[in-house]
TORKE-263170 format. One record per atom (N, C-alpha, C): z negated, x, y; residue in one letter; residue number from 1; atom name. Coordinates in steps of 0.1 Angstrom, whole numbers, plus 5000, padded with zeros to 4 digits. Layout:
> zz / xx / yy / type / seq / atom
> Z / X / Y / a / NUM / CA
...
END
This chain:
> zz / xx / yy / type / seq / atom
> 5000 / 5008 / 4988 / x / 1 / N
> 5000 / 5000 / 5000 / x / 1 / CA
> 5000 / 5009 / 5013 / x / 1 / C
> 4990 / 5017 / 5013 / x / 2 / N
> 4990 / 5028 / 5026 / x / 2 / CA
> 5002 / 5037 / 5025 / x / 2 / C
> 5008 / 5038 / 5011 / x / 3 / N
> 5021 / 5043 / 5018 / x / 3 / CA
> 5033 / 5041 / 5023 / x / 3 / C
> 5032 / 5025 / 5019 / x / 4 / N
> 5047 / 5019 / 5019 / x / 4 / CA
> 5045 / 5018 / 5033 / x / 4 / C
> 5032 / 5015 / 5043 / x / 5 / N
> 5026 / 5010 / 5055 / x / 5 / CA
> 5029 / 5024 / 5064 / x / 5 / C
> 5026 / 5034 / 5057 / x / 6 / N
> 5033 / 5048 / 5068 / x / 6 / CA
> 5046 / 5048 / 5066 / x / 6 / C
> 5055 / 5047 / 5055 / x / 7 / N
> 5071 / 5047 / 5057 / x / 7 / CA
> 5075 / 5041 / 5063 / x / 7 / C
> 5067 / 5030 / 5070 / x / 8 / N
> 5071 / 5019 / 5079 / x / 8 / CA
> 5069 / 5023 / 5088 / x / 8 / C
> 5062 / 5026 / 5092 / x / 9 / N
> 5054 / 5037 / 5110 / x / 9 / CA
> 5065 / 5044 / 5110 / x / 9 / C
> 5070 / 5057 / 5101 / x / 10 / N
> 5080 / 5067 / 5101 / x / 10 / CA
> 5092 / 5057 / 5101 / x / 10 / C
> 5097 / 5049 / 5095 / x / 11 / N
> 5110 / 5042 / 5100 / x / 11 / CA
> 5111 / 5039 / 5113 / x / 11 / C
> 5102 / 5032 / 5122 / x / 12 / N
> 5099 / 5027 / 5131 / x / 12 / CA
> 5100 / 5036 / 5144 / x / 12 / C
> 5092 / 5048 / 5138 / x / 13 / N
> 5091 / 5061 / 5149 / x / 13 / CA
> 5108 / 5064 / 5151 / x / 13 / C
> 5112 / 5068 / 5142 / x / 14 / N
> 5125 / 5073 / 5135 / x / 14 / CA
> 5139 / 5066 / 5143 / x / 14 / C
> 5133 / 5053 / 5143 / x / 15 / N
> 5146 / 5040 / 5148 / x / 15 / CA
> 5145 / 5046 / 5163 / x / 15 / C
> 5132 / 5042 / 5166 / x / 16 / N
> 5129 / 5045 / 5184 / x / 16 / CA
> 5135 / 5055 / 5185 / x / 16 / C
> 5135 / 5069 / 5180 / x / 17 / N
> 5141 / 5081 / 5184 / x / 17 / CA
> 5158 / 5081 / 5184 / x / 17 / C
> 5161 / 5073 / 5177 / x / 18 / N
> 5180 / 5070 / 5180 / x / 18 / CA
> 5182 / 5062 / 5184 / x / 18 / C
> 5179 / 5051 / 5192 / x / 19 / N
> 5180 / 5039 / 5200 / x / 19 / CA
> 5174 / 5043 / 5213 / x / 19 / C
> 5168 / 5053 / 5217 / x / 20 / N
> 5168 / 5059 / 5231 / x / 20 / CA
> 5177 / 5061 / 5241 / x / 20 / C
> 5182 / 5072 / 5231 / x / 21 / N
> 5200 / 5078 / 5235 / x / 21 / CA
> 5207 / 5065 / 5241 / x / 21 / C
> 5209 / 5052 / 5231 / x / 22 / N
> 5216 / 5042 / 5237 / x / 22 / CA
> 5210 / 5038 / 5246 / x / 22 / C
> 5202 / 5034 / 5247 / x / 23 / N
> 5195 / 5026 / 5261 / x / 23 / CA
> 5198 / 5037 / 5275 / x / 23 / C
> 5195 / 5052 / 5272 / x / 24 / N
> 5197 / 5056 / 5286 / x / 24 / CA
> 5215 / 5057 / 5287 / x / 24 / C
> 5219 / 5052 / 5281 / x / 25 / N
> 5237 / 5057 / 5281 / x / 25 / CA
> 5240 / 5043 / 5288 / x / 25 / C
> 5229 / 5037 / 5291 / x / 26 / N
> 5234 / 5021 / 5298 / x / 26 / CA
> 5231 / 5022 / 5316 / x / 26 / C
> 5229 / 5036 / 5321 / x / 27 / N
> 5227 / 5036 / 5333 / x / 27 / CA
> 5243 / 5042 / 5336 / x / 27 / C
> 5244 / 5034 / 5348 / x / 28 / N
> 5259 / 5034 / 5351 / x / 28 / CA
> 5261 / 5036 / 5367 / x / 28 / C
> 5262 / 5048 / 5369 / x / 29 / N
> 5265 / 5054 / 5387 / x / 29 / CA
> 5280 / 5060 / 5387 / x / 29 / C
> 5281 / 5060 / 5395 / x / 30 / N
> 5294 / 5067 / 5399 / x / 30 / CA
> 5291 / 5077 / 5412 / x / 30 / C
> 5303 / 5085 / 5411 / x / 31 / N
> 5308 / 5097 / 5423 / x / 31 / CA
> 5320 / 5093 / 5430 / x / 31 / C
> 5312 / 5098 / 5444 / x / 32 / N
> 5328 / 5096 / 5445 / x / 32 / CA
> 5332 / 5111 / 5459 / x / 32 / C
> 5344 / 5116 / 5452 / x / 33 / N
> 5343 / 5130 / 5461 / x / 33 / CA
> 5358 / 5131 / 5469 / x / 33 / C
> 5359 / 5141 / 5473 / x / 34 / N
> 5375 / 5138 / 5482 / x / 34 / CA
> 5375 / 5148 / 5496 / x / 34 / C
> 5385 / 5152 / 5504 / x / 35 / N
> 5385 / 5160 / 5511 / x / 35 / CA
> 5394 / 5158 / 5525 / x / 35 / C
> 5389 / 5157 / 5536 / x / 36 / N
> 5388 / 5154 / 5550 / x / 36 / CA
> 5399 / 5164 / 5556 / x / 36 / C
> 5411 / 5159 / 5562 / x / 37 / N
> 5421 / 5171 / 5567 / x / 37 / CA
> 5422 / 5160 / 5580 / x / 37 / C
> 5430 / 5163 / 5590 / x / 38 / N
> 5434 / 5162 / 5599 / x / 38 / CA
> 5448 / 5159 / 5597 / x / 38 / C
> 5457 / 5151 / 5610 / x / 39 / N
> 5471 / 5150 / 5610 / x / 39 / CA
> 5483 / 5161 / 5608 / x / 39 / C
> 5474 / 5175 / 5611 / x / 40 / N
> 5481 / 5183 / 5608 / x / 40 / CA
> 5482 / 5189 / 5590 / x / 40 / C
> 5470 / 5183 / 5584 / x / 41 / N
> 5468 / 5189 / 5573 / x / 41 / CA
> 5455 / 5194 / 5569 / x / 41 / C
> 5453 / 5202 / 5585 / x / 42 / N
> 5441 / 5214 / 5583 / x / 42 / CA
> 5425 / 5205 / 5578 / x / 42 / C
> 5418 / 5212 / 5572 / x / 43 / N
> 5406 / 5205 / 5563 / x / 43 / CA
> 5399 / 5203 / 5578 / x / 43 / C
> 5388 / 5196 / 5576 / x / 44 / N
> 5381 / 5192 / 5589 / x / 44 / CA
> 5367 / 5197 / 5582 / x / 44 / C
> 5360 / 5205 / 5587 / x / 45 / N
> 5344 / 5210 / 5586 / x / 45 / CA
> 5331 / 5203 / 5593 / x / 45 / C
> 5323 / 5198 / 5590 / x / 46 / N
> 5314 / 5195 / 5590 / x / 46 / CA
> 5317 / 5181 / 5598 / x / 46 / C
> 5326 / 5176 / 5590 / x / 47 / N
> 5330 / 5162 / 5590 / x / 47 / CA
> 5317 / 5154 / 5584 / x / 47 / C
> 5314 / 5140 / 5592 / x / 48 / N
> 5306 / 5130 / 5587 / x / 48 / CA
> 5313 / 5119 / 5575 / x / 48 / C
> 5307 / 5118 / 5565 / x / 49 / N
> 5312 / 5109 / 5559 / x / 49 / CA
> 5303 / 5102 / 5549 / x / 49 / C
> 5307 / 5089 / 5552 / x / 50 / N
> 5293 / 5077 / 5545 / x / 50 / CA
> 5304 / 5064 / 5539 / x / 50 / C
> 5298 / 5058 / 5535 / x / 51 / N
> 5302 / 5049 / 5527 / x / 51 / CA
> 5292 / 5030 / 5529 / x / 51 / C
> 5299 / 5026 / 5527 / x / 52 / N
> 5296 / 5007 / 5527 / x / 52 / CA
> 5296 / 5002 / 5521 / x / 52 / C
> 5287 / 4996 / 5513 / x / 53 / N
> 5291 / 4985 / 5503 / x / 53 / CA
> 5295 / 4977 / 5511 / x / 53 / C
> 5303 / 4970 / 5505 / x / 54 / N
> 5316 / 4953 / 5510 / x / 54 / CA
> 5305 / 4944 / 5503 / x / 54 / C
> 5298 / 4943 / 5492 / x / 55 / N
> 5296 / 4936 / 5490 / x / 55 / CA
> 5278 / 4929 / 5491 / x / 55 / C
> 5269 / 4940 / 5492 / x / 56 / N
> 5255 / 4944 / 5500 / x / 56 / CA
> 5249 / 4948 / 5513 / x / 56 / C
> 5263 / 4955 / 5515 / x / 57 / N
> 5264 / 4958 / 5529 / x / 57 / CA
> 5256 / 4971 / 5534 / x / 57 / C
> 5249 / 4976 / 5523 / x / 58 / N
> 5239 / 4990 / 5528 / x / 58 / CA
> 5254 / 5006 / 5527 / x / 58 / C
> 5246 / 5008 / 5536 / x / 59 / N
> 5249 / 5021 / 5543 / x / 59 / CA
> 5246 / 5033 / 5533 / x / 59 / C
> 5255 / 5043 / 5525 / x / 60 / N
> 5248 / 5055 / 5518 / x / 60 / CA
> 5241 / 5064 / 5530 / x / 60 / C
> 5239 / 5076 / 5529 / x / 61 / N
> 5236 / 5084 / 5540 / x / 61 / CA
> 5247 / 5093 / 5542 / x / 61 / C
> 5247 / 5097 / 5553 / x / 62 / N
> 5260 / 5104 / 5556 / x / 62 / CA
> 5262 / 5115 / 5552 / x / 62 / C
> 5269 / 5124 / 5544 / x / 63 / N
> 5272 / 5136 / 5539 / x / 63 / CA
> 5281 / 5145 / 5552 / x / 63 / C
> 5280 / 5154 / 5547 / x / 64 / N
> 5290 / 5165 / 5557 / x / 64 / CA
> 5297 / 5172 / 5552 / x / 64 / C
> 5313 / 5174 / 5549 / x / 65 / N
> 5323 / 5182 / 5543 / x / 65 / CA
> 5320 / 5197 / 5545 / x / 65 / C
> 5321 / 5208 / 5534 / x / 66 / N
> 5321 / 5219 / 5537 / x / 66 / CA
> 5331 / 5228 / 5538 / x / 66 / C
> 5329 / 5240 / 5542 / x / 67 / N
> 5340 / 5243 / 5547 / x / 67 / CA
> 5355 / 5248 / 5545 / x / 67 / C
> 5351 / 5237 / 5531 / x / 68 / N
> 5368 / 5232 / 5527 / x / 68 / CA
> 5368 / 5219 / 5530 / x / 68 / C
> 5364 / 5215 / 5535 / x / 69 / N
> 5370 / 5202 / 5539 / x / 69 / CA
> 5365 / 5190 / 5525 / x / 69 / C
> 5354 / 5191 / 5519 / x / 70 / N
> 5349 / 5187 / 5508 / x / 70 / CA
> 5334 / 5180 / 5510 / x / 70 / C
> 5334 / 5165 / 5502 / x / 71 / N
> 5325 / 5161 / 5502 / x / 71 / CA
> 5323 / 5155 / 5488 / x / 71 / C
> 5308 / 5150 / 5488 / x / 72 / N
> 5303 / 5142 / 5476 / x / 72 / CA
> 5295 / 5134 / 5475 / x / 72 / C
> 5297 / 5118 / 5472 / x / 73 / N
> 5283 / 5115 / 5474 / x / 73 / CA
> 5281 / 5105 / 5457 / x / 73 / C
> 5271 / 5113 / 5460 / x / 74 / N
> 5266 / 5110 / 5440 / x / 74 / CA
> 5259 / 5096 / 5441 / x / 74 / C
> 5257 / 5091 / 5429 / x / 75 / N
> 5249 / 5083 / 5422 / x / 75 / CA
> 5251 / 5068 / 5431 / x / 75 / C
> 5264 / 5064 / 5431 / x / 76 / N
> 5266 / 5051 / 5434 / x / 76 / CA
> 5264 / 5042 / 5424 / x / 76 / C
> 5260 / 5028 / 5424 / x / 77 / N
> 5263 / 5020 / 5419 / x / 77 / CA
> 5275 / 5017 / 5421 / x / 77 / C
> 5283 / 5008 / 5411 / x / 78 / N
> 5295 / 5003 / 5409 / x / 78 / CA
> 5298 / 4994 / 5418 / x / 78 / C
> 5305 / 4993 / 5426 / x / 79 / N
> 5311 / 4984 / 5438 / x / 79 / CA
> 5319 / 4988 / 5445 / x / 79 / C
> 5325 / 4984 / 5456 / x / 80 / N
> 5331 / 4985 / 5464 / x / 80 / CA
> 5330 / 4986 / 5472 / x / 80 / C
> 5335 / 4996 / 5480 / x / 81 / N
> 5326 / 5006 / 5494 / x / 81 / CA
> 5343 / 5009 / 5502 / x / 81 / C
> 5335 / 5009 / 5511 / x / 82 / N
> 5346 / 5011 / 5529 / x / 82 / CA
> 5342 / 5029 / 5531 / x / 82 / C
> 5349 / 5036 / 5531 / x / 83 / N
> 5345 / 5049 / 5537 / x / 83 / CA
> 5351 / 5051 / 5548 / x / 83 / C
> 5338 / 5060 / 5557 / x / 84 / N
> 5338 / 5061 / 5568 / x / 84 / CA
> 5340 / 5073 / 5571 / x / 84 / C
> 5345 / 5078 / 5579 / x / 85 / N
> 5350 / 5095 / 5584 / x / 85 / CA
> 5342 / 5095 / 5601 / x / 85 / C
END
């Protein structure tokens, strides 16, 4: 009886430890990256750039291109966003 009652504890422990992995594989952000030039071409440096949700309406915080003309802004939720230069 006490041991079929620990194989069961050990299955149990066992299940949780591979059903983790799935559960965190259900957070869902997005990036979104890109690079700031001017009408001539040339990259733009320490350009401001932020983003809108369309559909929340909150403001990310504003990032600043580096000096390639490069930005990033991590960990969005999934939506649809207006970017701003």
């Amino acid at each position: 009886m006490i041991r079929s009652i620990r194989n069961a504890i050990a299955a149990l422990v066992a299940a949780m430890f591979l059903l983790v992995p799935l559960a965190l594989a259900q957070i869902t952000v997005g990036t979104v990256t890109g690079r700031v030039v001017d009408q001539s071409g040339s990259v733009v440096v320490g350009a401001q750039v932020a983003l809108t949700s369309d559909t929340q309406g909150t403001r990310t915080v504003a990032v600043l291109t580096n000096t390639t003309g490069d930005y990033v802004i991590p960990n969005l939720a999934p939506d649809t966003y207006t970017l701003e230069v």
